[in-house]
C-alpha positions in Angstrom: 28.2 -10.3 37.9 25.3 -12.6 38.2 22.7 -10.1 38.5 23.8 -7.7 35.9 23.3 -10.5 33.7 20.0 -11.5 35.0 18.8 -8.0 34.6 20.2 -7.7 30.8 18.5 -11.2 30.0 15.1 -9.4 31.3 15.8 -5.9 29.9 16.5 -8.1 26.1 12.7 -10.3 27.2 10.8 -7.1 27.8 12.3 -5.6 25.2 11.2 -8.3 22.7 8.1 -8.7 24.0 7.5 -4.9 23.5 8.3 -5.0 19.8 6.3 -8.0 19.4 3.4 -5.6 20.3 4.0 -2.7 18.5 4.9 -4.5 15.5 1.2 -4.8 13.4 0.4 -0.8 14.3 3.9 -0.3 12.8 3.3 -2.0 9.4 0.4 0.2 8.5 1.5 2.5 5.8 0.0 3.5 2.7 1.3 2.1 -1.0 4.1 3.7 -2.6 3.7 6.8 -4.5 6.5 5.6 -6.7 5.8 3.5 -10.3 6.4 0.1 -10.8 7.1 -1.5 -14.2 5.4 -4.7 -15.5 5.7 -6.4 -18.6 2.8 -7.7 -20.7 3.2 -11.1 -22.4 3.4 -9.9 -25.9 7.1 -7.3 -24.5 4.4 -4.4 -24.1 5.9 -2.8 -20.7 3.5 -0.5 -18.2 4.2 1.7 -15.6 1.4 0.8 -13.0 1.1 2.5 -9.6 -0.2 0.9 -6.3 -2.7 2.6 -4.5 -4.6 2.3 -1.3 -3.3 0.7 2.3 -3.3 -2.6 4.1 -7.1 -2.3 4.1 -8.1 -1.4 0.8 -5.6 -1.6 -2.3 -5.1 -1.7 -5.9 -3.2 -1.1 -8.9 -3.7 2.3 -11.4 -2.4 2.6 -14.3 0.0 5.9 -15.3 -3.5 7.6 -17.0 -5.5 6.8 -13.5 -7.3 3.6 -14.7 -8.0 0.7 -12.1 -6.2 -2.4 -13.7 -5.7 -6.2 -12.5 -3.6 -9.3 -13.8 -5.6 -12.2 -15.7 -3.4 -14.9 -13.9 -5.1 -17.0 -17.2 -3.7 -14.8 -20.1 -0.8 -13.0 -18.2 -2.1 -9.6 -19.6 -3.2 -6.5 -17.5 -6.8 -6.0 -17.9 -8.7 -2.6 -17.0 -11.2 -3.0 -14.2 -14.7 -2.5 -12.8 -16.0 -2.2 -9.3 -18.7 -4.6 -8.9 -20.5 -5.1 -5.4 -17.9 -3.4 -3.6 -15.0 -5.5 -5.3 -13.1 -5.1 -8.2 -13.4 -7.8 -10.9 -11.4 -7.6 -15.0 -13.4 -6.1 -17.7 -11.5 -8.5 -20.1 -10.3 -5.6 -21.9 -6.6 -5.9 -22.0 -4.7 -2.5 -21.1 -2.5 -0.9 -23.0 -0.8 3.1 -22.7 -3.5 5.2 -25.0 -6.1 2.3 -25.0 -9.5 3.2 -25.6 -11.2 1.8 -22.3 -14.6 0.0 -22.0 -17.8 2.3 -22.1 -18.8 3.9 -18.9 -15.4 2.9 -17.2 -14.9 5.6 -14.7 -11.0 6.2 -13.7 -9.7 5.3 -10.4 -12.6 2.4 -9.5 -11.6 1.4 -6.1 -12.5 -1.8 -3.9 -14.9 -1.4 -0.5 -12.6 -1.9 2.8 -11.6 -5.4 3.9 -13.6 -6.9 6.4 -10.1 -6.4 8.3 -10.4 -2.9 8.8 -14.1 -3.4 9.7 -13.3 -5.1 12.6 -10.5 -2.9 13.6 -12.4 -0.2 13.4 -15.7 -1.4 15.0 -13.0 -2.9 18.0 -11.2 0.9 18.2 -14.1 2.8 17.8 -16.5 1.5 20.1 -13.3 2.0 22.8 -13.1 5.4 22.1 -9.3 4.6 21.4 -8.8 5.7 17.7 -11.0 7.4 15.0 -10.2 6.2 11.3 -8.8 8.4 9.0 -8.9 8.3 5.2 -5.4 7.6 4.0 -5.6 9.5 0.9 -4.3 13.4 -0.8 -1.4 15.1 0.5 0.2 15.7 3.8 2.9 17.7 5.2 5.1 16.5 7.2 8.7 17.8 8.9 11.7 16.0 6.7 15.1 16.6 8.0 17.8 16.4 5.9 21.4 14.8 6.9 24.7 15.7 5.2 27.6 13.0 5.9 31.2 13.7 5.1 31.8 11.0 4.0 28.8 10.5 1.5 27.9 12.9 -1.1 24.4 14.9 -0.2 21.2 13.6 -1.9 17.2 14.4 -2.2 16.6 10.9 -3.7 14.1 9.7 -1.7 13.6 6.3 -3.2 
């Protein structure tokens, strides 16, 4: 009895210790396709999408405008691209707002200096080759009926 516990104790170790490894490749996922809604301080409400990865990300708004939040004011500005990073025009956004001249839809950021390092680590190894996480895939999606649970295509 002894030793079939031993052995589970180090199957449950190994186990964990595994996981613990896999567990940062395993996050990487790119940002929800699906809208979120905010709420501007004067009861204005937006429907903003997040765009991008865990290396590069931002926030669009429904007509393809980069946006971010003035933590000052509260408001959603529309926003610029400046040396690689994305910094608030000071133009509030609002749906059907005329934006600021020579703002360009979909401004995005540079890379992190995270996925510079991961990639200069991976690459010079010869053990992965970066991809651009953008446009449409295809991909197998089996679906499951239950008996017990009425059959859905809600993927949210």
């Amino acid at each position: 009895m002894r030793k079939y516990v031993k052995s589970g104790i180090l199957i449950i170790i190994v186990s964990a210790v595994l996981a613990l490894c896999a567990a940062p490749e395993s996050t990487a996922k790119p940002a929800s396709p699906f809208p979120f809604t905010v709420e501007q301080p004067d009861g204005t409400k937006l429907e903003l999408y997040k765009r991008g990865d865990e290396f590069r990300n931002w926030t669009e708004s429904a007509d393809g405008y980069t946006v971010l939040k003035n933590e000052a004011s509260g408001y959603w500005e529309f926003a610029e691209s400046k040396d690689g990073k994305l910094v608030s025009t000071g133009v509030e956004y609002s749906p059907g707002a005329t934006p600021p001249a020579g703002l360009e839809k979909q401004e995005k950021p540079e890379v992190n200096a995270r996925f510079q390092k991961v990639v200069s680590e991976r690459s010079a190894s010869g053990v992965w080759t970066p991809r651009p996480i953008e446009g449409e895939y295809r991909v197998l999606l089996i679906l499951v009926g239950f008996e017990d649970r009425d059959f859905s295509n809600d993927y949210r």
